[in-house]
C-alpha positions as CSV (number, residue, x, y, z in Angstrom):
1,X,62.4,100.7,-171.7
2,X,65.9,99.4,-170.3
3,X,68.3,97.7,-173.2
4,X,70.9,95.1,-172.3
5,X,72.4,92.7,-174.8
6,X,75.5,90.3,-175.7
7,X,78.3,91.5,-178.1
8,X,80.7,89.4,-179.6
9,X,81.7,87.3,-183.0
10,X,80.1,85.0,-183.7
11,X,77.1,85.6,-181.4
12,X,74.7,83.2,-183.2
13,X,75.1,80.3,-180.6
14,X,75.1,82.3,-177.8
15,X,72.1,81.2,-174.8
16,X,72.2,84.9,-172.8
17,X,69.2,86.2,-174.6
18,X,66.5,83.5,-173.7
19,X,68.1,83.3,-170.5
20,X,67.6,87.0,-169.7
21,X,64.8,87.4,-171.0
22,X,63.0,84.5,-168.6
23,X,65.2,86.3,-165.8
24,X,63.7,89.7,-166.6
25,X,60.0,88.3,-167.1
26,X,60.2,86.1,-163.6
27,X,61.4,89.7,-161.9
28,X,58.7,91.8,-163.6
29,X,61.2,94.0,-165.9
30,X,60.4,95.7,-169.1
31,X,63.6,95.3,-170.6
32,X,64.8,94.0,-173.7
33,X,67.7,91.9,-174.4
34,X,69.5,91.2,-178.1
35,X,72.6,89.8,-179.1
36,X,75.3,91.7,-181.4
37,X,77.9,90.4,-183.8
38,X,80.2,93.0,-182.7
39,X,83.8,92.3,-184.3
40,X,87.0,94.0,-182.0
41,X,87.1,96.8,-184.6
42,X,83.4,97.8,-184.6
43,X,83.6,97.6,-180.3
44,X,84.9,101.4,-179.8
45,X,82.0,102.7,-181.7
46,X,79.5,100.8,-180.5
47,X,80.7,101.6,-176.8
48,X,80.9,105.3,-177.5
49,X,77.0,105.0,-178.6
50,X,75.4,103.5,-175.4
51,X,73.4,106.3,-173.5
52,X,71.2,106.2,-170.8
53,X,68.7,103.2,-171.5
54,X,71.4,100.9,-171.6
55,X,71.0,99.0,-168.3
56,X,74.4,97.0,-169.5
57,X,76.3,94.0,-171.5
58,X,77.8,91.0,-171.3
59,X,80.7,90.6,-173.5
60,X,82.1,87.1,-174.9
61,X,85.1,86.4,-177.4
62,X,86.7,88.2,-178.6
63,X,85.9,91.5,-176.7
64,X,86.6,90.7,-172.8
65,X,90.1,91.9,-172.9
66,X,89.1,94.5,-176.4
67,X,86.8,96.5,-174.0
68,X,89.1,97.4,-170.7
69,X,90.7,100.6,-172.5
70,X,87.2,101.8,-173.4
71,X,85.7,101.6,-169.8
72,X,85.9,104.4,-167.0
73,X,86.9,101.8,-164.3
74,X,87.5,98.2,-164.2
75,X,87.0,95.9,-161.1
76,X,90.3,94.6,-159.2
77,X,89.8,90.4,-160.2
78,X,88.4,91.7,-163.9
79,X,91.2,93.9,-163.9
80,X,94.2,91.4,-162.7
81,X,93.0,88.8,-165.3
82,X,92.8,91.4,-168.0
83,X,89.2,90.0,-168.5
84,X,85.5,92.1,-168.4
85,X,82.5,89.7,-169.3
86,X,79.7,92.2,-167.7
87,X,79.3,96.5,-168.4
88,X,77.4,98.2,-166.1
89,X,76.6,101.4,-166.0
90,X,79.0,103.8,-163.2
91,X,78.3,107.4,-162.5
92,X,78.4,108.6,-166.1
93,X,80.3,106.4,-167.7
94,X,80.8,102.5,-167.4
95,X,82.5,99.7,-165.1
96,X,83.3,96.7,-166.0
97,X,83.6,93.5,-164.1
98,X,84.3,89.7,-164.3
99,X,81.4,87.1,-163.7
100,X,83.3,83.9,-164.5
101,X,85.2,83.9,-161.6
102,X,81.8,83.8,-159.1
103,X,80.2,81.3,-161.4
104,X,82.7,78.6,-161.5
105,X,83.7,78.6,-158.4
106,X,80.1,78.4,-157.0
107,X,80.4,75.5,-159.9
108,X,82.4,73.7,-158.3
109,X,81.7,74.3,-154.8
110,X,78.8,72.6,-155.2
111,X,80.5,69.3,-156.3
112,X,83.7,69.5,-154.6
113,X,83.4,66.9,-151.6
114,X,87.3,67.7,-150.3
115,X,89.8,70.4,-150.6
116,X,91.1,71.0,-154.1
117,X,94.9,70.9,-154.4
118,X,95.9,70.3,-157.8
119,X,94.1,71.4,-161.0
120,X,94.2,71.4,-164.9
121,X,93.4,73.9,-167.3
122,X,92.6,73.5,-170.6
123,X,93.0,76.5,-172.9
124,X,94.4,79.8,-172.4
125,X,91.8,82.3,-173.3
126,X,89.6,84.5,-171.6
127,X,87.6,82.1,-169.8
128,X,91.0,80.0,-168.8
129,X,92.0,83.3,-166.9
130,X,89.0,83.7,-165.0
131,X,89.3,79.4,-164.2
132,X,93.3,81.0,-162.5
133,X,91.3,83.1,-160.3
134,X,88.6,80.9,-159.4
135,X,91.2,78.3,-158.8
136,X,93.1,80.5,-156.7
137,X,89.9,81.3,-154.5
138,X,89.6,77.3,-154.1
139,X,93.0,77.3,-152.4
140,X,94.6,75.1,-155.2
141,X,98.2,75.2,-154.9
142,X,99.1,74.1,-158.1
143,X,97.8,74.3,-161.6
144,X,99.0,72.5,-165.5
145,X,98.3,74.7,-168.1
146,X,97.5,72.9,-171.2
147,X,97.5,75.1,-174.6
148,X,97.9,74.6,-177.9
149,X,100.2,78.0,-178.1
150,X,103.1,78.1,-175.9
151,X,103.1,81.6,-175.4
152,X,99.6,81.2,-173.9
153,X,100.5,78.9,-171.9
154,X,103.5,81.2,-170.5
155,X,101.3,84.0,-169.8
156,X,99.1,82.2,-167.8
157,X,101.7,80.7,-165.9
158,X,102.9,83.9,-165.0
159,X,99.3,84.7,-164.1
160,X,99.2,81.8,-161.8
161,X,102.3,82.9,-160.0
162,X,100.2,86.1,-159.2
163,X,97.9,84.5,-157.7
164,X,100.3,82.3,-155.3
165,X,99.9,79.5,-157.6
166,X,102.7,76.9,-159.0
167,X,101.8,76.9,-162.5
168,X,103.2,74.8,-165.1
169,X,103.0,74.4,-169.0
170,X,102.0,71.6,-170.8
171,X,102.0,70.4,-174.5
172,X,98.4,70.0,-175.9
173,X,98.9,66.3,-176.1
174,X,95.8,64.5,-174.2
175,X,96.7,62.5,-171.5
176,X,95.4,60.4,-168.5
177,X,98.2,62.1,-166.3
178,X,96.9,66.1,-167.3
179,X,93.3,64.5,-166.4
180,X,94.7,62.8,-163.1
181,X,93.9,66.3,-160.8
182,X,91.2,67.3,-158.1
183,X,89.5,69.9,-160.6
184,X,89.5,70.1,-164.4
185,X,88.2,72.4,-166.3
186,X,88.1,72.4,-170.0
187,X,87.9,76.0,-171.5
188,X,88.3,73.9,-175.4
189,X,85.7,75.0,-178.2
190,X,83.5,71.8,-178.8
191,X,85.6,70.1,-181.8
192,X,89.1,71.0,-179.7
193,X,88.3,69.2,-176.9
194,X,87.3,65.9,-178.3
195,X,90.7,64.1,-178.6
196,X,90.3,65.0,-174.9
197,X,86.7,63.7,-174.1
198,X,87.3,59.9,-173.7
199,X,90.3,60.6,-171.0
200,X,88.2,62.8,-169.5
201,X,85.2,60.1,-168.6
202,X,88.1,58.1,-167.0
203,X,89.2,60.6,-164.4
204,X,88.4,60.3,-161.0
205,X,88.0,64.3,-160.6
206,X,86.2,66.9,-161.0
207,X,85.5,68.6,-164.5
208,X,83.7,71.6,-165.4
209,X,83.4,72.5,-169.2
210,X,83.0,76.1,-170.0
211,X,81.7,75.6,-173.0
212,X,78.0,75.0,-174.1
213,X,77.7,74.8,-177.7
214,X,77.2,72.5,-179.5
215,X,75.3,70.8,-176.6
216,X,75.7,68.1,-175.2
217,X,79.4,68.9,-175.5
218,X,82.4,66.4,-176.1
219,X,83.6,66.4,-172.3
């Protein structure tokens, strides 16, 4: 029997096991899937101990960027935005890659009625990374960068720039005029975003929020 599961801490919240588990039963497999509180410390040992029925993992926070030195090979977007969220297995060792980017910009292909041209991100973690490169498959031209750690915010700037977007900056202060873009999307924990949540309703673009938990969200 194939294994596949989710690591990460916490791991409690997380939806990926009911979801592939229906997945796996509609397709007829006999695999199992868990979920691991796996901590950044524990995640060399616990790579260095999958084998041969591992059919693979997803990763969350805080382990997308932890688990690129411990792979054999790391796709080119997962590996530009220093972010893995899927293992799979590669010859004998392991490849990782970078799901966010496909699922949000099928996301918001499917709501976008006109060219995108000016976005906002909110966050600078993992998951804001892979929103850079999904913007910068959308053909946005410019993106605001709205964290509450400056440094953050730089980095993903700079990430922008590497993608042939014009980032900027901004100071985690909600406003109407962050919210006043084409495309939104929120990469905030639940309690984070909600100073944000009322502005958000009054925008006039489009918003995807990243996060699911708890449900329904603020945004």
């Amino acid at each position: 029997m194939k294994r596949a599961g989710v690591l990460g801490s916490p791991i409690a919240h997380s939806l990926s096991p009911a979801l592939h588990r229906a997945a796996y039963s509609a397709l007829g497999l006999d695999w199992t899937y868990d979920s691991y509180d796996v901590t950044e410390a524990e995640l060399p040992a616990f790579v260095g101990e999958l084998d041969g029925d591992w059919a693979g993992l997803s990763l969350t926070m805080p382990l997308k960027s932890a688990v690129i030195p411990l792979l054999d090979e790391v796709d080119e977007v997962a590996g530009l935005i220093m972010s893995v969220n899927t293992v799979l297995p590669f010859g004998d060792g392991w490849r990782g890659t970078n799901t966010d980017v496909f699922g949000i910009v099928r996301s918001l292909t499917a709501r976008l009625t006109e060219a995108p041209r000016h976005a906002t991100v909110l966050g600078a973690g993992a998951t804001a990374r892979s929103a850079i490169a999904a913007l910068a498959e959308l053909d946005v031209r410019e993106v605001l960068i709205v964290a509450r750690r400056p440094e953050a915010a730089a980095d993903l700037v700079r990430l922008a720039g590497s993608f042939g977007l014009t980032g900027h900056a901004e100071s985690f202060e909600p406003s109407r005029e962050l919210l006043a873009r084409d495309i939104v999307i929120s990469t905030l924990p639940g309690s984070v975003a909600e100073p944000w949540a009322a502005l958000a309703r009054e925008a006039q673009g489009t918003l995807l929020d990243a996060s699911y938990h708890p449900w329904p969200t603020p945004m």
